[in-house]
N, C-alpha and C positions, 0 to 999 in steps of 0.2 A: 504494500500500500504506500510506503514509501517513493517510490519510484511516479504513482498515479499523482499522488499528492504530496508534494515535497513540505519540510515543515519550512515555516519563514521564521526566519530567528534574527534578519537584521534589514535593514533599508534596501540592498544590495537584493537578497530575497523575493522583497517585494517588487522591486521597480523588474528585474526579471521575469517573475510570472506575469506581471502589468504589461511585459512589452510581448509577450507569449500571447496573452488575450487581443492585444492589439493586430499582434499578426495573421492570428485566426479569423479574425476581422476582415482582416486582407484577403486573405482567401476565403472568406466567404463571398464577399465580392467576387471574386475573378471566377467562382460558381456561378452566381448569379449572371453576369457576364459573359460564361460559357451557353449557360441554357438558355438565357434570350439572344443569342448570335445562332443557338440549334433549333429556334421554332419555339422554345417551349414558354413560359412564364414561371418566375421567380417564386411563385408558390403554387406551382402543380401544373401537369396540363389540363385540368378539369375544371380554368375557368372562374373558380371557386372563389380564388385569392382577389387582391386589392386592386388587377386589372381587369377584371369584368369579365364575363362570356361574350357579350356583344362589340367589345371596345374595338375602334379604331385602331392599325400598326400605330401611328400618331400619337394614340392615345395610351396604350400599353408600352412606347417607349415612353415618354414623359413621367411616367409613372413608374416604369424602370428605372430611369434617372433617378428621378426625385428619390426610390429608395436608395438607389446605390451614395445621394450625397449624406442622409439620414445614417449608413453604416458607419460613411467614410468620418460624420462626424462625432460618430461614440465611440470609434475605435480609435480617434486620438485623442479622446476623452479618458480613454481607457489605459494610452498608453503613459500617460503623468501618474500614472496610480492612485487619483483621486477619486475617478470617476464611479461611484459606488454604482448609482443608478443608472449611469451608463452603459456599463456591464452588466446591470441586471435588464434593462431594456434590449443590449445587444443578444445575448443568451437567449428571450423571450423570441424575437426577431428568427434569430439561428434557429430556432427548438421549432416555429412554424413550419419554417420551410421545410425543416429536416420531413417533419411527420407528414407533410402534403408531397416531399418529393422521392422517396424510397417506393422505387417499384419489385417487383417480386423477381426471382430467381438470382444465379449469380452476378448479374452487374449489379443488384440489389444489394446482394452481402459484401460486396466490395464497397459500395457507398455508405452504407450504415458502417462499416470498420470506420470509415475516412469521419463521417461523420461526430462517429463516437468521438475518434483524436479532435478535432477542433474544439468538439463540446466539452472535453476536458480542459483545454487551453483555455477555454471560456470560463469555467467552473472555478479555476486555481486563479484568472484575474479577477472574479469575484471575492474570493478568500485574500487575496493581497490586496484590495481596497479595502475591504473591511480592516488589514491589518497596521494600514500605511498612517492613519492619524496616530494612531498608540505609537509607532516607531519616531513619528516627527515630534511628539509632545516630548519624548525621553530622551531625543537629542536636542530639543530645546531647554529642557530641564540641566543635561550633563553641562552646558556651556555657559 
């Protein structure tokens, strides 16, 4: 468990799992990116998600965009190690898509592996926001 979840024991810790969650970030994007460059939308083909069933190519890219600037901007929320909510909004975001976009068979168990890793990288920038104000208070305190 060590290994999934490393402990944070100093500033150094944090700002590392913080710039881990940020990069997961990153590549959540360049998914997102990948699937509306292959036909598909950002959260599923089925329509479902925040581009509509009927929406205009127009109107599903703008709406593409608009989420991809919304990632780009919690994931360098994320990566100062402040950003609690942002991390917890980013994850929510991820955790969507993940569930709308895992289809069945082996290309499926390959995405869900891939997914799992990011959603860890998300999980652990979680844990080191929450850990980042105790570590700056008690190096405000030593000085």
């Amino acid at each position: 468990m060590d290994r999934l979840f490393p402990e944070i024991t100093s500033v150094g810790d944090v700002m590392r799992l913080a710039k881990g969650g940020a990069i997961a970030g990153l590549v959540f994007v360049c998914l997102i990116l990948l699937d509306s460059f292959l036909g598909g939308s950002a959260f599923g083909g089925s329509g479902a998600g925040l581009q509509g069933a009927g929406a205009s190519p127009a109107i599903q890219l703008l709406l593409t965009g608009a989420e991809i600037a919304v990632i780009l901007v919690l994931a360098w929320r994320v990566s100062t190690g402040r950003g609690l909510v942002s991390a917890i909004l980013l994850m929510a975001l991820f955790f969507l898509c993940a569930l709308s976009g895992i289809d069945g068979g082996l290309f499926g168990v390959a995405w869900t592996i891939a997914y799992f890793g990011l959603g860890l990288l998300m999980l652990n920038a979680i844990r080191a926001c929450l850990r980042h104000d105790a570590f700056m208070a008690e190096a405000a305190r030593t000085n």
